[in-house]
VOPAGU-2260 file (C-alpha; in pm, 1 decimal, decimal comma):
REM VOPAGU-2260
SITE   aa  ch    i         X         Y         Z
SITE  UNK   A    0       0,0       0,0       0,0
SITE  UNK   A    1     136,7     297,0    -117,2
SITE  UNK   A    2     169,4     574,5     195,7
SITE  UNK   A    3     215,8     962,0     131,9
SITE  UNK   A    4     362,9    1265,9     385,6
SITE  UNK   A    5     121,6    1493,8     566,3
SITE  UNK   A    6     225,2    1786,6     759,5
SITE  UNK   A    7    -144,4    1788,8     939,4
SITE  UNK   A    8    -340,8    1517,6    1039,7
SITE  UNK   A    9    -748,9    1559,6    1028,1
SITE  UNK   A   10    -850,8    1514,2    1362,8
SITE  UNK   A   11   -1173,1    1670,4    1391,7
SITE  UNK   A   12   -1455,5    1443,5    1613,1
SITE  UNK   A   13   -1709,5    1429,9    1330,5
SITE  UNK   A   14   -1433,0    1368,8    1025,4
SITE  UNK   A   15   -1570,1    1018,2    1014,7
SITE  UNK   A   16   -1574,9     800,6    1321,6
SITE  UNK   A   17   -1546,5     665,6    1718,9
SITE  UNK   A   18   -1322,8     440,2    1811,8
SITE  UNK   A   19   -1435,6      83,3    1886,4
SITE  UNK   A   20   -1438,1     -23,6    2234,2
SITE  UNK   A   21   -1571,1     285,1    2365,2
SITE  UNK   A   22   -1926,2     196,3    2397,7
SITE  UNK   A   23   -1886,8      88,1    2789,3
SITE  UNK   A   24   -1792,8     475,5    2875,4
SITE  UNK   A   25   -1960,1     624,4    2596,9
SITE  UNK   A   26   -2333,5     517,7    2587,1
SITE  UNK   A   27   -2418,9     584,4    2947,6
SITE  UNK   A   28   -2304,2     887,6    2971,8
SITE  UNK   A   29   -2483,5    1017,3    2630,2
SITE  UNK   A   30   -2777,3     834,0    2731,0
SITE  UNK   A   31   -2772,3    1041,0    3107,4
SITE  UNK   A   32   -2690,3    1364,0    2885,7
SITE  UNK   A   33   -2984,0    1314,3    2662,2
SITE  UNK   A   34   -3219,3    1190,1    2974,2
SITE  UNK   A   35   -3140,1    1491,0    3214,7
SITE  UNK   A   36   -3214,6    1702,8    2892,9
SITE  UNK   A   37   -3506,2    1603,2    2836,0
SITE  UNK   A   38   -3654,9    1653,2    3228,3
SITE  UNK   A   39   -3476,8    1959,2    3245,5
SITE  UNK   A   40   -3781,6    2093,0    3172,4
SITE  UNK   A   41   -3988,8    2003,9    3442,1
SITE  UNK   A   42   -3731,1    1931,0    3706,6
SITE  UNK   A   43   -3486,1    2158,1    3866,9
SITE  UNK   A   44   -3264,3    1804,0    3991,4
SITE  UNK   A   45   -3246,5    1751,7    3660,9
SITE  UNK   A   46   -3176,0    2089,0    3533,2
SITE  UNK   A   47   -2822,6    2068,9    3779,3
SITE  UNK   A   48   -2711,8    1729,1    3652,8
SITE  UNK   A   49   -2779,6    1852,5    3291,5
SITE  UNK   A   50   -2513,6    2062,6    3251,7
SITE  UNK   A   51   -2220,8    1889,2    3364,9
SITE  UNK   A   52   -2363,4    1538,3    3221,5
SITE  UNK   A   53   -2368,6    1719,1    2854,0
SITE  UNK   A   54   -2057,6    1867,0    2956,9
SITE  UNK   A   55   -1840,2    1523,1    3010,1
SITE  UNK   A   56   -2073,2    1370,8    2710,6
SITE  UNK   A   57   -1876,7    1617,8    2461,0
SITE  UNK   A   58   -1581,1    1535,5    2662,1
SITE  UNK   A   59   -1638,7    1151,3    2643,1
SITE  UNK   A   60   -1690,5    1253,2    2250,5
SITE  UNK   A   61   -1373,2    1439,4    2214,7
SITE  UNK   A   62   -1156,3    1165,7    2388,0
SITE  UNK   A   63   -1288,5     871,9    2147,6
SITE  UNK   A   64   -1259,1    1057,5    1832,1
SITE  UNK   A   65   -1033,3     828,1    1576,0
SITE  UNK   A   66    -952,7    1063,0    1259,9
SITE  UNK   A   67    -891,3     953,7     926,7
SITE  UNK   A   68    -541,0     947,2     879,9
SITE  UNK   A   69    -305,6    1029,5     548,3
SITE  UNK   A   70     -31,1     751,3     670,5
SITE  UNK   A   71     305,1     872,8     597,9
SITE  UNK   A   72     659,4     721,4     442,4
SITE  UNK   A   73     867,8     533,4     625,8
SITE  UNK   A   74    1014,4     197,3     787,7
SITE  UNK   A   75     879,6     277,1    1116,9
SITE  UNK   A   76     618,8     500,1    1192,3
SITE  UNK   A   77     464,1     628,7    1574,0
SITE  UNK   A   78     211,7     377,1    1664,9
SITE  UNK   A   79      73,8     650,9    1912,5
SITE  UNK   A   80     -27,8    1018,4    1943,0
SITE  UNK   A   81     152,3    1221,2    2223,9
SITE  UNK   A   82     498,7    1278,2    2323,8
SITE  UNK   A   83     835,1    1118,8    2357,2
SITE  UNK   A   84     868,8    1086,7    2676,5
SITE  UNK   A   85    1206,8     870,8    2697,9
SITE  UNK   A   86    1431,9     743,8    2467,8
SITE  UNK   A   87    1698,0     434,9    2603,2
SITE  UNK   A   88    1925,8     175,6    2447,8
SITE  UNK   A   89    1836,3    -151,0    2583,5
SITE  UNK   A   90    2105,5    -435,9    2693,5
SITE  UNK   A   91    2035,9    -588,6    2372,3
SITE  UNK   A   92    2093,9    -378,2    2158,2
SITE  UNK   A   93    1758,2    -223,7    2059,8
SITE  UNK   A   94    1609,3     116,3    2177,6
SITE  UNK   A   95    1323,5     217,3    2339,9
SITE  UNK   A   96    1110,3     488,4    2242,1
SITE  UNK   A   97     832,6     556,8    2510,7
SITE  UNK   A   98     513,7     772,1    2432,3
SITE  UNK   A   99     309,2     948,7    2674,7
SITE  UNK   A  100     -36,6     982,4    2590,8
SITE  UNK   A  101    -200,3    1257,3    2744,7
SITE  UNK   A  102    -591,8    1210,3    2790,1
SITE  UNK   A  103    -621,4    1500,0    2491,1
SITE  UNK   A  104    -453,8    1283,9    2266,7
SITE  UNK   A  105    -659,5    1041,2    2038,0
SITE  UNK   A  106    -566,0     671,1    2191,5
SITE  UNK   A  107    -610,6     516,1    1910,6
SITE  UNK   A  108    -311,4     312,2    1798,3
SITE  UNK   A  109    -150,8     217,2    1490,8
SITE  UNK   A  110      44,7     -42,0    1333,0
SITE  UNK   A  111     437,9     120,2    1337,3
SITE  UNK   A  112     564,9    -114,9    1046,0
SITE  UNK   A  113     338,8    -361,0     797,8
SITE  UNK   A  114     381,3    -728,5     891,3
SITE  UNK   A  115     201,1   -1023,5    1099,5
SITE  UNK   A  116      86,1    -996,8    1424,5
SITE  UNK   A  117     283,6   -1257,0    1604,0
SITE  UNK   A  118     186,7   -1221,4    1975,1
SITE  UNK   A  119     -54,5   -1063,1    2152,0
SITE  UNK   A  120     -23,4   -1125,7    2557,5
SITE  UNK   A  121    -206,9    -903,8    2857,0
SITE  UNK   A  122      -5,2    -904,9    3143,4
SITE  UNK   A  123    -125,3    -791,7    3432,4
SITE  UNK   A  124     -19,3    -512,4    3651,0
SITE  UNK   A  125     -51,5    -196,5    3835,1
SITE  UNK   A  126    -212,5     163,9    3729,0
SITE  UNK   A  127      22,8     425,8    3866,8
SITE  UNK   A  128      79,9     711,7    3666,7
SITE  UNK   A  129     182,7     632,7    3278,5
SITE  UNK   A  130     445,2     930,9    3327,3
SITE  UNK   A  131     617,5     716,9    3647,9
SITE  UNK   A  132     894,3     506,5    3591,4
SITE  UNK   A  133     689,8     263,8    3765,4
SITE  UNK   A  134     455,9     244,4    3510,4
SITE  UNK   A  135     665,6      -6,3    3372,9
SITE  UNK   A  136     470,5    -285,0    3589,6
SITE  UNK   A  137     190,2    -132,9    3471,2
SITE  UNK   A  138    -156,3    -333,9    3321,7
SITE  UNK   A  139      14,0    -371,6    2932,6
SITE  UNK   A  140     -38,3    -601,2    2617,8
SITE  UNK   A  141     307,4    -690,4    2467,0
SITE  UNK   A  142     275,1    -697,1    2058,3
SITE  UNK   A  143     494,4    -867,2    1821,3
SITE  UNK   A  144     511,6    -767,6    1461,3
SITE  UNK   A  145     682,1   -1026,5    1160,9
SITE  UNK   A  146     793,0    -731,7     988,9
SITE  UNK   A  147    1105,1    -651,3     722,5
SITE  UNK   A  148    1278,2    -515,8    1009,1
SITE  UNK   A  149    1280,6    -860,1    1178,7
SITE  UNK   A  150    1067,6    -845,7    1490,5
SITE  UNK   A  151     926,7    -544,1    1638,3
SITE  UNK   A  152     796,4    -522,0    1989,7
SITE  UNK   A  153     517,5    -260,8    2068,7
SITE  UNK   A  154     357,3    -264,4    2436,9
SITE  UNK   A  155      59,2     -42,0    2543,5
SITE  UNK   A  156     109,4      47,8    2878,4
SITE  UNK   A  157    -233,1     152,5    3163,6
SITE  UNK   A  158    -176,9     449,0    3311,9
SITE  UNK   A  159    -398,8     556,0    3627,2
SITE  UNK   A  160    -705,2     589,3    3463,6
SITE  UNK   A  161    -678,6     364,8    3150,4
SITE  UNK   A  162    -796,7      56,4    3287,6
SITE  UNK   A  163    -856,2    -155,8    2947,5
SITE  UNK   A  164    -652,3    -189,8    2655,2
SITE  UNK   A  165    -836,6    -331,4    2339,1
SITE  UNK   A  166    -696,1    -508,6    2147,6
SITE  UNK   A  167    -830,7    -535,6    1751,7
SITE  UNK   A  168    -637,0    -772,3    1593,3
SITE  UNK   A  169    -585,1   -1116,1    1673,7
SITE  UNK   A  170    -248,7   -1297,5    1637,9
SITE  UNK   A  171    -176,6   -1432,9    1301,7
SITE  UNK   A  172    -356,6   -1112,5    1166,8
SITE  UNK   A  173    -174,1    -914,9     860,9
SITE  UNK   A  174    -133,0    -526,1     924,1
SITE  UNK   A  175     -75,5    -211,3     704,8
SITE  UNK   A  176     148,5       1,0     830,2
SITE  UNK   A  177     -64,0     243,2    1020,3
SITE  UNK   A  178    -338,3       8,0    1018,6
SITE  UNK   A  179    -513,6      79,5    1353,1
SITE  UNK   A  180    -476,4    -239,3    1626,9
SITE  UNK   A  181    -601,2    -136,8    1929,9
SITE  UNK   A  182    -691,4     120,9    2166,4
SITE  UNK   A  183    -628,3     248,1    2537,1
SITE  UNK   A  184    -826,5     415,8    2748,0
SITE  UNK   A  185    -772,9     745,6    2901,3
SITE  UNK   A  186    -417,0     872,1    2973,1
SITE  UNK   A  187    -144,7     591,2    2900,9
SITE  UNK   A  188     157,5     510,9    2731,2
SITE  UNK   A  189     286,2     293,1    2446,0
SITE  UNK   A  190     690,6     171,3    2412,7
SITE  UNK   A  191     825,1     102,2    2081,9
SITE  UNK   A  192    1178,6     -89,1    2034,9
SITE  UNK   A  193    1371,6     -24,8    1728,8
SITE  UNK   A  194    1646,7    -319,2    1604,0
SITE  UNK   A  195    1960,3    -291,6    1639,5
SITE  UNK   A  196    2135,3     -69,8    1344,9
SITE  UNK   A  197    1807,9      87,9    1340,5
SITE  UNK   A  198    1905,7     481,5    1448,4
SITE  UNK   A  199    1584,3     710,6    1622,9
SITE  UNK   A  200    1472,2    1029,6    1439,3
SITE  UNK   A  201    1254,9    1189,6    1702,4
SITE  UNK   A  202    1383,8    1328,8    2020,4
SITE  UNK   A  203    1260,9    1338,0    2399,1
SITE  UNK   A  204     973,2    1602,5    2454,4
SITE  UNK   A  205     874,7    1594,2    2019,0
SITE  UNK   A  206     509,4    1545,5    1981,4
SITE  UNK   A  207     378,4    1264,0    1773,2
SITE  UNK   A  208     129,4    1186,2    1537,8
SITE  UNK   A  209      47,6     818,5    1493,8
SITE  UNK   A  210      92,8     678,9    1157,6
SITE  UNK   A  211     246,4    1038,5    1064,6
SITE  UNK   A  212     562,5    1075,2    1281,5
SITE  UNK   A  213     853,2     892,2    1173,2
SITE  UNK   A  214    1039,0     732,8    1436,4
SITE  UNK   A  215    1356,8     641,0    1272,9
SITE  UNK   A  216    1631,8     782,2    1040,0
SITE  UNK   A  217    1632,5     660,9     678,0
């Protein structure tokens, strides 16, 4: 699949979808939005709880938008919106770029690299911060790509409010690059190593687009 530069990715809420997996958090609080709406009228209780319930309904909105994407060139691009929060050479010789997602960002996630989805594992964990270095023992899925690069491991890292990662592609499953596979909820993080030989083009504290950003150096 051919994949062209953009300076500006689309990310407005209505430029065409949701992202699945947010039903669980978005339908109730809609459905209280539209409710206390709808007895405003003839209720003062239900005037009060209008506001605020439309209020995080538009917020609930905002968080799950997923934006059509222009997916850039490149042998590996950000799986994840946000910023670099760390980069570090591991002992065997790959790097580490970590990603702090912010609850503004979109959590949607994206295939870094086209290839087969080799592993998918949940490991369970902890929910401090996604910022703390502790957030390594954090709730994660660990994901394995069969890519041109060899194997690249992704891992989508809880943070203390994103308590369910979800998965959307099975193991065995063939990805685009850019292809979206999963999604986190609420502030979070997501670690990409890079091979060995394989030099990083971003830099701690650059913000990232996923499936725009390229991650390493050509």
């Amino acid at each position: 699949m051919p994949h062209s530069q953009t300076s500006a990715p689309r990310d407005g809420i209505l430029q065409g979808r949701l992202a699945r997996g947010a039903s669980p958090w978005l339908l109730p609080t809609v459905a209280t939005a539209a409710l206390s709406l709808v007895r405003a009228r003839h209720s003062k209780g239900a005037a009060a709880v209008a506001v605020p319930a439309t209020a995080l309904a538009a917020g609930m909105l905002w968080f799950f938008r997923d934006p059509e994407r222009e997916i850039a060139s490149g042998r590996v691009i950000s799986p994840a919106d946000g910023v670099v929060q760390s980069i570090m050479p591991w002992k065997d010789g790959r790097t580490r770029v970590a990603i702090f997602m912010s609850p503004l960002n979109v959590h949607v996630n994206r295939a870094p690299l086209a290839g087969t989805v080799t592993s998918v594992e949940h490991i369970p964990g902890g929910f401090v911060p996604a910022f703390n270095k502790e957030s390594e023992n954090n709730e994660r899925v660990v994901w394995h790509f069969d890519t041109e690069l060899g194997d690249i491991e992704m891992i989508q890292i809880a943070g203390a409010v994103a308590r369910r990662i979800v998965p959307y592609v099975p193991q065995g499953t063939k990805v685009e690059q850019g292809e979206r596979i999963g999604l986190i909820r609420f502030g979070s993080r997501v670690d990409i190593y890079l091979p060995e030989g394989v030099e990083v083009d971003v830099e701690v504290g650059q913000k990232t687009v996923a499936g725009v950003t390229r991650i390493d150096r050509g």
